[in-house]
N, C-alpha and C positions, 0 to 999 in steps of 0.2 A: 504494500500500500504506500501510497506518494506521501512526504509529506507535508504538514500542514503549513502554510506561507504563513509567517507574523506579519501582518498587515498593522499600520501605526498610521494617525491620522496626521496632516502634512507630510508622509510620502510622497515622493516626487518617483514614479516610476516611469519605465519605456516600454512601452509596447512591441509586439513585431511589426502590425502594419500600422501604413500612418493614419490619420485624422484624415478626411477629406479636406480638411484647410491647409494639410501638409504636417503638422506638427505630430510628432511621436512620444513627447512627453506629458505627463498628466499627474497629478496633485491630487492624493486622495482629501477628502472634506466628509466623508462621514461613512462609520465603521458600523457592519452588523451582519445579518442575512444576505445583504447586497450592500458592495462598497460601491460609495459615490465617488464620482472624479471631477475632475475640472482639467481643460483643456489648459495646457500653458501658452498656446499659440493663440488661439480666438479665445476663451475662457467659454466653448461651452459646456454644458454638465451630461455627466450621463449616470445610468446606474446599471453596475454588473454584479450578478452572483458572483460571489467565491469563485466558485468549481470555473467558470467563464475568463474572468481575471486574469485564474492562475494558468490558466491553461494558453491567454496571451501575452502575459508579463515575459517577458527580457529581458532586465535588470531592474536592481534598483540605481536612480542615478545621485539620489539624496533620502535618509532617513530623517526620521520626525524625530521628535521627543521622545525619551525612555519614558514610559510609565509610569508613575507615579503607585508602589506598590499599597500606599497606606490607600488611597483610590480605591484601586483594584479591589480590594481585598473589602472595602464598604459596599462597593458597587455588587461585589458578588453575595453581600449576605444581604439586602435588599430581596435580591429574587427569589 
């Protein structure tokens, strides 16, 4: 089994094909079932499943911020 991509909100990743505007890199903006992105060229938005993503990501070309584990760890006993 593949494994799981850590996805981090302000990623800046590359895709393998490009944007119809020409640009290849994208900004995530919002993490869950389906990550959001933003275009770095036109700034449009899109939203992709996981499984979808990962299976077009190419690199990463910038990381976000580390986690915040006291976060993490509130957020997970909430649900």
């Amino acid at each position: 089994m593949a494994e799981i991509v850590d996805f981090r909100m302000e990623d800046v990743v590359r895709l393998r094909k490009p944007h119809p505007c020409g640009g290849y890199e994208w900004q995530v903006v919002r993490l869950g079932a389906d990550v959001g992105l933003k275009c770095n060229t036109c700034g449009h938005r899109v939203m992709l499943d996981r499984r979808t993503l990962e299976k077009r990501l190419k690199t990463f070309v910038s990381r976000g911020p580390e986690p915040d584990p006291e976060q993490v760890r509130i957020a997970l006993e909430r649900d």
